[in-house]
N, CA, C and O atoms as a DFTB+ gen file, in Angstrom:
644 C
 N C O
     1  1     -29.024      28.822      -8.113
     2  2     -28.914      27.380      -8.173
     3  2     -27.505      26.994      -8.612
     4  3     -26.986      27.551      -9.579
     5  1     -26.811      25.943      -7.837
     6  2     -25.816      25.505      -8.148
     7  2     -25.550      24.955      -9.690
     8  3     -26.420      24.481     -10.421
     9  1     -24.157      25.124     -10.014
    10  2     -24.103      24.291     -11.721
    11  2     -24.444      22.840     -11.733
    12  3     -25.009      22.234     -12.643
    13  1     -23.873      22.202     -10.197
    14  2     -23.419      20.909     -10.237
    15  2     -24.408      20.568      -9.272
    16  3     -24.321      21.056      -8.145
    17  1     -25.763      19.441      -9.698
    18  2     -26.437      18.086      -9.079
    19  2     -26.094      17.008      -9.363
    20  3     -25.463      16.456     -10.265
    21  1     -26.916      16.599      -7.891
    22  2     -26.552      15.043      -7.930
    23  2     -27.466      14.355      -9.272
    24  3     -28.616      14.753      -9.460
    25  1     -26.774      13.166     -10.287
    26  2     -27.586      13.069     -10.923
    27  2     -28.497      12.032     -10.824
    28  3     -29.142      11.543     -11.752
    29  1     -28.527      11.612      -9.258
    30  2     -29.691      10.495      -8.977
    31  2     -30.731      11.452      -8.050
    32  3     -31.880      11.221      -8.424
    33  1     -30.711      12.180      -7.258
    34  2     -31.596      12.885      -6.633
    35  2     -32.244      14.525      -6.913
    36  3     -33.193      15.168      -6.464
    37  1     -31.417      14.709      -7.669
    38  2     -31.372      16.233      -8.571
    39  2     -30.772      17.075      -7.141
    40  3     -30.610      18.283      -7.309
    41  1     -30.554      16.714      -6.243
    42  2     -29.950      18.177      -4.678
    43  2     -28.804      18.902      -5.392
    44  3     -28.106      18.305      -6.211
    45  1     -28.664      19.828      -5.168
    46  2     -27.536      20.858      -5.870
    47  2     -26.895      21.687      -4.453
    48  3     -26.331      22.774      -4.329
    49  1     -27.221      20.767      -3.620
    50  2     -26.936      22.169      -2.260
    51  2     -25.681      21.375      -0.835
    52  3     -24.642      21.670      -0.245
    53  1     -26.645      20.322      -0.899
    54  2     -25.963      18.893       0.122
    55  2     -24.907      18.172      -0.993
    56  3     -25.233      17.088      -1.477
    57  1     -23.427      18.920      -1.441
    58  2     -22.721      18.173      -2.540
    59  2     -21.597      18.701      -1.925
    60  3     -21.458      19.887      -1.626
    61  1     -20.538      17.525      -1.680
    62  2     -18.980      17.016      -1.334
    63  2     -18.115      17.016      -2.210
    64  3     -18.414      16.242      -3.119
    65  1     -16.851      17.708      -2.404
    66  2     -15.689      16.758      -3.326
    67  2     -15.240      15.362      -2.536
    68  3     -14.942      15.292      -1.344
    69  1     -15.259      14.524      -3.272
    70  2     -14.005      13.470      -2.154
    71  2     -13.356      14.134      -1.573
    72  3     -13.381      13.854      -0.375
    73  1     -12.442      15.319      -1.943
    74  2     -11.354      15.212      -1.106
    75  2     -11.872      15.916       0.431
    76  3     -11.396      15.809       1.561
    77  1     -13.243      16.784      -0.178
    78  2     -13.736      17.602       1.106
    79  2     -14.057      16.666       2.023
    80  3     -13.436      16.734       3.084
    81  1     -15.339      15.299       1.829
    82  2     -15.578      14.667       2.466
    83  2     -14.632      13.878       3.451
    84  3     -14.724      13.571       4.639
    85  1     -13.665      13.671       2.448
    86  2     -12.749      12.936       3.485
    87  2     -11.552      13.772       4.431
    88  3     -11.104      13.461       5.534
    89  1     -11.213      14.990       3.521
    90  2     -11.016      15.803       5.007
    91  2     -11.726      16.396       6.220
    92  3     -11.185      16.620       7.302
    93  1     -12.820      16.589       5.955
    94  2     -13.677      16.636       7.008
    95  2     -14.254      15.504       7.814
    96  3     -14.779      15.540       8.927
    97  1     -14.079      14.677       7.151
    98  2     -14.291      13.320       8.131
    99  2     -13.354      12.519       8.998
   100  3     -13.739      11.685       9.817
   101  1     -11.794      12.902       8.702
   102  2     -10.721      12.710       9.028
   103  2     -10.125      13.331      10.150
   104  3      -9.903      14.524       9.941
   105  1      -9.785      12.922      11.290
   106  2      -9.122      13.285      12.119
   107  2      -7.530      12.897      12.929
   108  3      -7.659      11.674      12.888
   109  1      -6.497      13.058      13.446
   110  2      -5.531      13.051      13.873
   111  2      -4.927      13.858      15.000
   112  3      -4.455      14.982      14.832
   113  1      -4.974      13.144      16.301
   114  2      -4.312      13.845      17.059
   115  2      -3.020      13.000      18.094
   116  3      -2.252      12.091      17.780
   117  1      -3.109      13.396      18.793
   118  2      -2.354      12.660      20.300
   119  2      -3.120      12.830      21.453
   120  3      -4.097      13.580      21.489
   121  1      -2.667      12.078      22.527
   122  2      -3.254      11.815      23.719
   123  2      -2.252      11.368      24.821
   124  3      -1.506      10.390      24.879
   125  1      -2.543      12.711      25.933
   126  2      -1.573      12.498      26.925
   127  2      -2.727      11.916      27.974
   128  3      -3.936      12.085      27.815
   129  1      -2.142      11.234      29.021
   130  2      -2.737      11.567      30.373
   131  2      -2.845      10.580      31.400
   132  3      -2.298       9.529      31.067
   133  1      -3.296      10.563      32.388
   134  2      -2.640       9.518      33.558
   135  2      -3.313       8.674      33.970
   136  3      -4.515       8.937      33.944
   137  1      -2.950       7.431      34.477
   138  2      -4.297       6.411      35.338
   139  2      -3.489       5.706      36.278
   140  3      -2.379       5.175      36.247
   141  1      -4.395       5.867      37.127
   142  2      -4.028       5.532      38.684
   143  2      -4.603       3.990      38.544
   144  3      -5.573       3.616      37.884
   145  1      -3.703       3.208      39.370
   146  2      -4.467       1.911      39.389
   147  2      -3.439       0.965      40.565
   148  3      -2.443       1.397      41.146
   149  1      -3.910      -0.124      40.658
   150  2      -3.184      -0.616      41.951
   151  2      -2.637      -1.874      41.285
   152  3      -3.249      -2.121      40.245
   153  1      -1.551      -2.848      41.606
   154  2      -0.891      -3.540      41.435
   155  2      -1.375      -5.027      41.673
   156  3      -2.503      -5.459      41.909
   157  1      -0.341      -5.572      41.556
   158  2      -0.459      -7.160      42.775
   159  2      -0.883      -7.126      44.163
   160  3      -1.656      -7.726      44.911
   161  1       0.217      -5.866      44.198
   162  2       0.133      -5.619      45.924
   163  2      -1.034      -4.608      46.269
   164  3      -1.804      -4.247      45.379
   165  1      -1.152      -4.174      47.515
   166  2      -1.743      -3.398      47.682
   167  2      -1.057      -1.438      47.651
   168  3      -1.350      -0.334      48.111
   169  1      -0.569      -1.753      47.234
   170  2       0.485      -0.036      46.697
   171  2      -0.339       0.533      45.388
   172  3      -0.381      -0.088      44.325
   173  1      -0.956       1.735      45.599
   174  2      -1.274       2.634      44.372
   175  2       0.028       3.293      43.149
   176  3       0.920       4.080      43.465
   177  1      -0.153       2.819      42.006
   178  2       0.699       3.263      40.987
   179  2      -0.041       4.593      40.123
   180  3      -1.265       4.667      40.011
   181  1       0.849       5.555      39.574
   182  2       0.280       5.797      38.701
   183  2       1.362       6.221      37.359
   184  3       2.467       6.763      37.333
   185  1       0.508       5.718      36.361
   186  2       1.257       6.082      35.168
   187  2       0.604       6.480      34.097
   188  3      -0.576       6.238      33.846
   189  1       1.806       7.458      33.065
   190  2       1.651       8.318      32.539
   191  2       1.207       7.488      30.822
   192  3       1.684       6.359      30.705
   193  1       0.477       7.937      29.760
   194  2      -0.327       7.618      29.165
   195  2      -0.275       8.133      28.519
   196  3      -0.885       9.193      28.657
   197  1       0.490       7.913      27.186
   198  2       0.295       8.715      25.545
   199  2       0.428       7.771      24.579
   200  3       0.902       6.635      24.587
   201  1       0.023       8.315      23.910
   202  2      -0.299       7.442      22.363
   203  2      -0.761       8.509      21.196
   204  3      -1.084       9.642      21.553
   205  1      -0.786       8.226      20.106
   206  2      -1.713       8.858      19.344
   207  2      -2.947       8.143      18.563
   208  3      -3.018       6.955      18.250
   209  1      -3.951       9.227      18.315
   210  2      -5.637       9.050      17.816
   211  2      -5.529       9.084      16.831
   212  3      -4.581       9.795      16.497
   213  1      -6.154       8.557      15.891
   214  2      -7.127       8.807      14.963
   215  2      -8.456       8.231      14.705
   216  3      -8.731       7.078      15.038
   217  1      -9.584       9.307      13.900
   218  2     -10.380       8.968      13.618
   219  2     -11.176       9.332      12.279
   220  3     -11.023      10.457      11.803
   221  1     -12.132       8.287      11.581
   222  2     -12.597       8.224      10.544
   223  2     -13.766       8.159      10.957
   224  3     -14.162       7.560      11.957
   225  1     -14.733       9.135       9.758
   226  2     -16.194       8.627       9.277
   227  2     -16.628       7.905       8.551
   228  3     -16.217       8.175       7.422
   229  1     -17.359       6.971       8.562
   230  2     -17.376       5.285       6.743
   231  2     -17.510       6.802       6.014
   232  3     -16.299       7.018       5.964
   233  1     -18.185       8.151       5.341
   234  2     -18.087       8.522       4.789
   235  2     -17.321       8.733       4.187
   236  3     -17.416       8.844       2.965
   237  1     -15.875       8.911       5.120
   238  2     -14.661       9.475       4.670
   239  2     -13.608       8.758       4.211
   240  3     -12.676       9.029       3.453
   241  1     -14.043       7.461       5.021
   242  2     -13.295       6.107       4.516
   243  2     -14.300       5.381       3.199
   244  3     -13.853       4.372       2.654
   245  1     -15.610       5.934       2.754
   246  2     -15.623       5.514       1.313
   247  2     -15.061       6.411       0.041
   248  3     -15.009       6.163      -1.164
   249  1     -14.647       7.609       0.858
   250  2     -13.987       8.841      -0.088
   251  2     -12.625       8.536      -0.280
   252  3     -12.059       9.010      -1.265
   253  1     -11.968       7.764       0.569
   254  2     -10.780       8.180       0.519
   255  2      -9.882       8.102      -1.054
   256  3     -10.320       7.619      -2.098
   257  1      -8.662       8.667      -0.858
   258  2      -7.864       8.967      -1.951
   259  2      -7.412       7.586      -2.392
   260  3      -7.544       6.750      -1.498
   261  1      -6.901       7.110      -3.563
   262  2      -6.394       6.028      -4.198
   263  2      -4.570       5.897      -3.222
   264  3      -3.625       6.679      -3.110
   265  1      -4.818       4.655      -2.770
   266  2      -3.386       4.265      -2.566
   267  2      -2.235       4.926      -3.524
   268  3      -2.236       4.949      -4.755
   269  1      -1.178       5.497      -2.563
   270  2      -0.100       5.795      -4.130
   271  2       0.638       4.553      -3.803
   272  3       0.605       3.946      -2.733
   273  1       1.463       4.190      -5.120
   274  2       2.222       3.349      -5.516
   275  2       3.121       2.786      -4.270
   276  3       3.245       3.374      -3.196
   277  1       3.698       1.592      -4.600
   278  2       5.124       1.333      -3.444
   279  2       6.021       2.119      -4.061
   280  3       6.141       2.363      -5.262
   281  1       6.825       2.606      -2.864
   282  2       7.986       3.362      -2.806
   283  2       9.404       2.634      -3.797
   284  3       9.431       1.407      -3.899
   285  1      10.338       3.344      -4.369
   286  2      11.246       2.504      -5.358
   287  2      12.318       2.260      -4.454
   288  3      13.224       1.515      -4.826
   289  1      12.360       2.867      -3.118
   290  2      12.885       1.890      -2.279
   291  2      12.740       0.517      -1.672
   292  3      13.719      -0.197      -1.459
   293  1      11.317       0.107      -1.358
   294  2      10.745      -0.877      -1.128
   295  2      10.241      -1.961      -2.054
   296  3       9.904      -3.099      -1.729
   297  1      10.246      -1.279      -3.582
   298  2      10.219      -1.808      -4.843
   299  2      11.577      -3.148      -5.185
   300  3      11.543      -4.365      -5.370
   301  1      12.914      -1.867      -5.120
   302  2      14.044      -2.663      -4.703
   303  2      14.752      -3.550      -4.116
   304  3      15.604      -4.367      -4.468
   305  1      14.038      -3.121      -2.743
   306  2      14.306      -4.523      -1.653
   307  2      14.015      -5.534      -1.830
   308  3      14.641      -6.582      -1.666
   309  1      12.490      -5.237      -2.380
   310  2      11.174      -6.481      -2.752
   311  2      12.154      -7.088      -3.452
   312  3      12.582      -8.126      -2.947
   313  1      12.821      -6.598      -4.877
   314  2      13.391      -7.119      -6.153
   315  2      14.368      -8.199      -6.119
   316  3      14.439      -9.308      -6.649
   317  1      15.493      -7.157      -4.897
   318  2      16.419      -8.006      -4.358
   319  2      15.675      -9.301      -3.065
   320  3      16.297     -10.363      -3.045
   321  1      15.112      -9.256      -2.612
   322  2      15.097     -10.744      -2.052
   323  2      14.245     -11.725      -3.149
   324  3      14.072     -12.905      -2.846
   325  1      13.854     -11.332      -4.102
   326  2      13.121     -12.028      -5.015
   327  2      14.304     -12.794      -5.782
   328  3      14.079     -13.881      -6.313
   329  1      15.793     -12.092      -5.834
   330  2      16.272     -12.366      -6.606
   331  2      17.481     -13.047      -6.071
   332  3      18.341     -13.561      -6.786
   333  1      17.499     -13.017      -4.624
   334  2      18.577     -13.883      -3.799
   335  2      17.315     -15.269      -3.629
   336  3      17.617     -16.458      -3.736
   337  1      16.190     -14.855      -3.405
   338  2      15.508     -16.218      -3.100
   339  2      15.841     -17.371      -4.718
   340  3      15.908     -18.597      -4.621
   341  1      15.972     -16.759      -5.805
   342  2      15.858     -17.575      -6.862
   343  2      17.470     -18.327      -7.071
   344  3      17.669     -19.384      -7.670
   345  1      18.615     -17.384      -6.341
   346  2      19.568     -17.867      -6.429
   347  2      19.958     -18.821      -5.402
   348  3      21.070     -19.348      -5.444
   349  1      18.991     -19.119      -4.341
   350  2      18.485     -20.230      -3.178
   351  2      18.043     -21.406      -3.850
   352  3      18.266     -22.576      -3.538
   353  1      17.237     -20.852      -5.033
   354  2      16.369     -22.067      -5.034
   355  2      17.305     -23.303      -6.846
   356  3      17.085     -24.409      -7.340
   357  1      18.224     -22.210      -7.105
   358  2      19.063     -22.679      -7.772
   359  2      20.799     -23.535      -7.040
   360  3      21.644     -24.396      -7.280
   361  1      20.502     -22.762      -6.324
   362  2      21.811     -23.758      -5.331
   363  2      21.463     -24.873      -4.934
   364  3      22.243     -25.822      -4.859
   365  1      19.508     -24.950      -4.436
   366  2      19.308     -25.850      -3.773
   367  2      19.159     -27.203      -4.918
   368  3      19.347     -28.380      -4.609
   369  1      18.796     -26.727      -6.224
   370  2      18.366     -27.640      -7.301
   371  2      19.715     -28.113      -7.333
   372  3      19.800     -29.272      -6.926
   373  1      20.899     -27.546      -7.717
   374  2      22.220     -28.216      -8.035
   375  2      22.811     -29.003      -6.974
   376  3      23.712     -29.793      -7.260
   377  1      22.340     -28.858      -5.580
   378  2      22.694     -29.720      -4.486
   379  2      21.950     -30.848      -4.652
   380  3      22.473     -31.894      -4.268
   381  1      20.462     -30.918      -5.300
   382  2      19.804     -31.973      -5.628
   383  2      20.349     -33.131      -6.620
   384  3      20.470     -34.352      -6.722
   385  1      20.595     -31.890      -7.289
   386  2      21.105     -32.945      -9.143
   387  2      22.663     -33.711      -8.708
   388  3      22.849     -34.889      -9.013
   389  1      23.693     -32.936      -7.998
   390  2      24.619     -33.153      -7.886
   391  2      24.499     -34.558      -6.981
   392  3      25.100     -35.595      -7.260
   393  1      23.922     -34.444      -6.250
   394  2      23.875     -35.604      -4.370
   395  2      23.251     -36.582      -5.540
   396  3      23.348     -37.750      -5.165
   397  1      22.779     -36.497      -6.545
   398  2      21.741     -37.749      -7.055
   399  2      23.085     -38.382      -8.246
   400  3      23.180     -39.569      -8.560
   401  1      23.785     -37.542      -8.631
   402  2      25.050     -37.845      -9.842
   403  2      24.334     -37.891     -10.850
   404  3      24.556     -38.827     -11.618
   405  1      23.689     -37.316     -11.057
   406  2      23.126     -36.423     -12.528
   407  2      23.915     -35.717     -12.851
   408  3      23.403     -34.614     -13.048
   409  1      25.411     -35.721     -13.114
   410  2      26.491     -34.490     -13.791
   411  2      26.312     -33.983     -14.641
   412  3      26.573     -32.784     -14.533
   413  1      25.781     -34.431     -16.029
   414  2      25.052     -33.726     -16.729
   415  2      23.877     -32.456     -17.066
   416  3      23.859     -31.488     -17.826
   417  1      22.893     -33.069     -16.017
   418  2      22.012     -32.093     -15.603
   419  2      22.960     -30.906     -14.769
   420  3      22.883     -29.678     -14.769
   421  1      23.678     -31.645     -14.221
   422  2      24.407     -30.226     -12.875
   423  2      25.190     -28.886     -13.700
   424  3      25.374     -27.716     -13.366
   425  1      25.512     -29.605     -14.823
   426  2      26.115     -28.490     -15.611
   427  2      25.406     -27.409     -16.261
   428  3      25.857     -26.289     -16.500
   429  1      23.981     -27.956     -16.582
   430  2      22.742     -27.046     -17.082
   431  2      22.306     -26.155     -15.611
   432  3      22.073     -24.948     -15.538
   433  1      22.293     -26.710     -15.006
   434  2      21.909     -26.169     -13.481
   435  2      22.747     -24.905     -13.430
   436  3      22.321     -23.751     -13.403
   437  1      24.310     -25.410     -13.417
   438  2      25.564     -24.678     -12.962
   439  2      25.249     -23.047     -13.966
   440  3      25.271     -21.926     -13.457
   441  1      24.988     -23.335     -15.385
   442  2      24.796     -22.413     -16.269
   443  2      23.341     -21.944     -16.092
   444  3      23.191     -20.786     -16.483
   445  1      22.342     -22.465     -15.659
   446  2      20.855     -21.332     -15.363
   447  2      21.577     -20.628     -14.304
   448  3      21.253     -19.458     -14.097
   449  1      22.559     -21.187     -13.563
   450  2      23.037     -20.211     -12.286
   451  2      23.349     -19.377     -12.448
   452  3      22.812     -18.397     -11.931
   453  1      24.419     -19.279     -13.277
   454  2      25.200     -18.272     -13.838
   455  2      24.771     -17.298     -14.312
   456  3      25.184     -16.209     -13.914
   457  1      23.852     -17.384     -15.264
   458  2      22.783     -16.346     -16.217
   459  2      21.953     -15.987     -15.031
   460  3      22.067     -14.792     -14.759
   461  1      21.018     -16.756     -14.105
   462  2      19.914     -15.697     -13.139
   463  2      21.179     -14.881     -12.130
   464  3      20.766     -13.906     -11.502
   465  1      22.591     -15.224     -11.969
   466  2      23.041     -14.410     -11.175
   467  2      23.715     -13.241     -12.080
   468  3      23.854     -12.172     -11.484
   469  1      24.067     -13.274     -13.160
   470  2      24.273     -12.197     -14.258
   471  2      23.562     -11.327     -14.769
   472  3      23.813     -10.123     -14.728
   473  1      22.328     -11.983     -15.457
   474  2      21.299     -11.588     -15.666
   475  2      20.151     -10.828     -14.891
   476  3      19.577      -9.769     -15.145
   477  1      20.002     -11.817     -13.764
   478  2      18.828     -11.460     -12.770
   479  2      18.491     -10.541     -12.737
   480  3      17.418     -10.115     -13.163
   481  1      19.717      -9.733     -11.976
   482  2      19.709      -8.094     -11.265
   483  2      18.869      -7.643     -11.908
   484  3      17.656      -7.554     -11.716
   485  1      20.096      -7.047     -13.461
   486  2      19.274      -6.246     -14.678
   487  2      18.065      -6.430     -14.832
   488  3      17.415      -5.438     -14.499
   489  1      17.449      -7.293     -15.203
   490  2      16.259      -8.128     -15.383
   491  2      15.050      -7.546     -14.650
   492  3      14.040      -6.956     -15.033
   493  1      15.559      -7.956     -13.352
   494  2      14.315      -7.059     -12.157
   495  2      14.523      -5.999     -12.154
   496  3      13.510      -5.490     -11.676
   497  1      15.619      -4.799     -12.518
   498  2      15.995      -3.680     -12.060
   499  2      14.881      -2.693     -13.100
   500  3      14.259      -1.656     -12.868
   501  1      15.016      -3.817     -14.653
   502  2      14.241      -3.059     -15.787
   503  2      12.665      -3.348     -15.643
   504  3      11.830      -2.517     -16.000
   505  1      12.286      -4.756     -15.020
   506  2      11.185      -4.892     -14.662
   507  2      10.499      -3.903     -13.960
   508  3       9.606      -3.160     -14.367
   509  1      11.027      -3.979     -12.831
   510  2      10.271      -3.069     -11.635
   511  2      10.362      -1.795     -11.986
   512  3       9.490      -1.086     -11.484
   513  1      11.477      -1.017     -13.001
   514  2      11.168       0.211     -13.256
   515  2       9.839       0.217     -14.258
   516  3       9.338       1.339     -14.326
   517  1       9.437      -0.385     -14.727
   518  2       8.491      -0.715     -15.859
   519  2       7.773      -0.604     -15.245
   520  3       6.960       0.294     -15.462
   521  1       7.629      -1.492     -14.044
   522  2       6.005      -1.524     -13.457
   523  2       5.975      -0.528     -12.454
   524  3       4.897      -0.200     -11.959
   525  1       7.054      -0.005     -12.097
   526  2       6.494       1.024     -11.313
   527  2       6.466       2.311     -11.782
   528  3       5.873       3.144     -11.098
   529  1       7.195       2.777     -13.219
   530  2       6.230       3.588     -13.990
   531  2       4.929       3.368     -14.571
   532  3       4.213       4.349     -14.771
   533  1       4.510       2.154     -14.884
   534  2       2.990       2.007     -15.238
   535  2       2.290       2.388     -13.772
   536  3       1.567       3.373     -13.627
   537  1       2.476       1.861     -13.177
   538  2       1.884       2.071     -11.391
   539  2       2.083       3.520     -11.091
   540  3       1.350       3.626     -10.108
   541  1       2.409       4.282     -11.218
   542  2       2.384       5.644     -11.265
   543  2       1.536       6.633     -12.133
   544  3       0.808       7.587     -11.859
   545  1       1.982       5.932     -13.456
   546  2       0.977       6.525     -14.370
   547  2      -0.759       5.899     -13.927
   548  3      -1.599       6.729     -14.273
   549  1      -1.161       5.079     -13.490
   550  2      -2.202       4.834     -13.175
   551  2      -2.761       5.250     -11.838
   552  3      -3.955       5.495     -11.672
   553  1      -1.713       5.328     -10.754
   554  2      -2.451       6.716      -9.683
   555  2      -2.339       7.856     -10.172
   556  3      -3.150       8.595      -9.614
   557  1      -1.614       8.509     -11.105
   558  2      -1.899      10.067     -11.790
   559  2      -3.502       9.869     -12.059
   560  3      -4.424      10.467     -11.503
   561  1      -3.562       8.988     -12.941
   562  2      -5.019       8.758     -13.248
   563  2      -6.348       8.542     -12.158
   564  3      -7.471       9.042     -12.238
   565  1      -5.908       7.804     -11.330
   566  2      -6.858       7.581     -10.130
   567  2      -6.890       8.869      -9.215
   568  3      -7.933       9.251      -8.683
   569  1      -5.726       9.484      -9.074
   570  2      -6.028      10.779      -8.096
   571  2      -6.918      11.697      -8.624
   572  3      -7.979      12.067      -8.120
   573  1      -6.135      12.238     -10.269
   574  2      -7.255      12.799     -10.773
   575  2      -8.428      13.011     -11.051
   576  3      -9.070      14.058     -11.139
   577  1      -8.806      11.507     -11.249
   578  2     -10.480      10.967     -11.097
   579  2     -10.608      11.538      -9.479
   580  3     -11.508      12.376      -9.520
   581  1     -10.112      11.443      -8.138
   582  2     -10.566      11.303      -7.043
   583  2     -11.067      12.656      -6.895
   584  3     -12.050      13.074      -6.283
   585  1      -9.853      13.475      -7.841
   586  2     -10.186      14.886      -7.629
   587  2     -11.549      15.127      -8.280
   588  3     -12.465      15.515      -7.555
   589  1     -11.685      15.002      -9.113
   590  2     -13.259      15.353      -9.874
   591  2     -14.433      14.436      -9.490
   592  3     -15.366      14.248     -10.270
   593  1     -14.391      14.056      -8.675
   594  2     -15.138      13.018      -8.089
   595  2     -16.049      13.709      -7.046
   596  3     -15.461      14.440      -6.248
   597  1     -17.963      13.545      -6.873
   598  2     -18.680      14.209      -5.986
   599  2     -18.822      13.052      -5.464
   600  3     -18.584      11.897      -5.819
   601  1     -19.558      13.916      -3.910
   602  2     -20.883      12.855      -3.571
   603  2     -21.804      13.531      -2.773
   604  3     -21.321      14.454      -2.118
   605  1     -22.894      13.342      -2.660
   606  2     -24.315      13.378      -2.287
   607  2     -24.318      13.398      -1.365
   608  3     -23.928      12.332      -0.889
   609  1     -24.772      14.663      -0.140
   610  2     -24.887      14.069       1.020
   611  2     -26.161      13.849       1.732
   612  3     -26.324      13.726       2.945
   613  1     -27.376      13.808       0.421
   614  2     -28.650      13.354       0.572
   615  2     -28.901      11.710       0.452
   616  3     -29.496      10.984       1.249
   617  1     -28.398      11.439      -0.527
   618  2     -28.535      10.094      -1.193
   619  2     -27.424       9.273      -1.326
   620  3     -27.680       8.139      -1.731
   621  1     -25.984       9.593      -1.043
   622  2     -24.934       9.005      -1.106
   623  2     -24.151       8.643      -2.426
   624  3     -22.969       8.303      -2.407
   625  1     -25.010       8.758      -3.731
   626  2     -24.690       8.796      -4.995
   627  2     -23.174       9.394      -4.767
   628  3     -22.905      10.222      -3.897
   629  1     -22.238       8.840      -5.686
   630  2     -20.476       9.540      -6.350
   631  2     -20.788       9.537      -7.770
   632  3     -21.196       8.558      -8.394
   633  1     -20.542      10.836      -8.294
   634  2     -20.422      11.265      -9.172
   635  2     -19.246      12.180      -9.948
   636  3     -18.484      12.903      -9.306
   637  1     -19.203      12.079     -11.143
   638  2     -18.314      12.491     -11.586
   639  2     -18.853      14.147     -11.768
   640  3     -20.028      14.398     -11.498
   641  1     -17.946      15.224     -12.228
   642  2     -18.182      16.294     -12.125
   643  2     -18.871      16.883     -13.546
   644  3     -19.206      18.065     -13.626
C-alpha cells in the first residue's frame, strides 16, 4: 500500500503530482501540410500550411504551475512609461496653470516638475526592485507548494503531500 492517499476518498493508487498531471496532459507540436482549393477564378491553387499546436487537458490546465513573475526587463519599461506619462501629465498641468495666469501656482507646478523628473527615476527604480523581489519570493513559495501538491484521479480532490 502506498504512503500517500487521497484524503477525501482514501485511493492510494489513482494519485498525480501537479507537475505529473500537467505534463502528461500537455502537449506541443507543429504542423506542416497542404490544401488544395480554388480561387475567384476557376484555376486550382495549392498552398502550403504550417503553424504550430498545442494542446491541453482541463486536468492539466487545473494543475498548472503558478505564473512566474514579470520579467525586470518588462518591469522597467512598464516603470519608464509610467514615469514619462507623469512627466506628461505635469507639463500638461503647467500649460494649464500657465494659459490661465496663475504664476504662482506655475512655480509650484515648475518645482513638482523638477523633483518627479529628479526624483522619479530613483523612486520607481527602488520601487519595482522591491516589488519584484517580493514577487519572486512569493512564486518561490507558490512553485514549491505546486511541487508538493497531489491530485486524485478518482475524485479530483488536490492535496497537499
Amino acid at each position: 500500500m502506498n504512503s500517500i492517499a487521497c484524503p477525501r476518498c482514501g485511493e492510494d493508487r489513482q494519485l498525480q503530482t501537479h507537475q505529473m498531471a500537467y505534463n502528461t496532459g500537455t502537449s506541443q507540436g507543429s504542423l506542416r501540410g497542404y490544401a488544395i482549393g480554388t480561387s475567384t477564378s476557376t484555376s486550382l491553387s495549392v498552398h502550403d500550411v504550417s503553424g504550430r499546436v498545442s494542446q491541453q487537458t482541463n486536468l492539466a490546465g487545473q494543475t498548472a504551475p503558478p505564473d512566474p513573475p514579470m520579467s525586470i526587463v518588462s518591469l522597467c519599461l512598464l516603470g519608464f512609461l509610467g514615469w514619462f506619462a507623469g512627466t506628461l501629465v505635469f507639463d500638461f498641468i503647467h500649460w494649464l496653470i500657465a494659459g490661465a495666469l496663475f504664476f504662482p501656482l506655475s512655480s509650484l507646478v515648475v518645482a513638482f516638475k523638477l523633483a518627479w523628473f529628479l526624483l522619479g527615476l530613483p523612486a520607481l527604480a527602488v520601487l519595482s526592485y522591491r516589488w519584484r523581489k517580493n514577487k519572486n519570493e512569493s512564486y518561490q513559495q507558490a512553485i514549491s507548494d505546486w511541487h508538493r501538491r497531489w491530485v486524485c484521479l478518482r475524485c479530483g480532490t488536490s492535496f497537499y503531500e
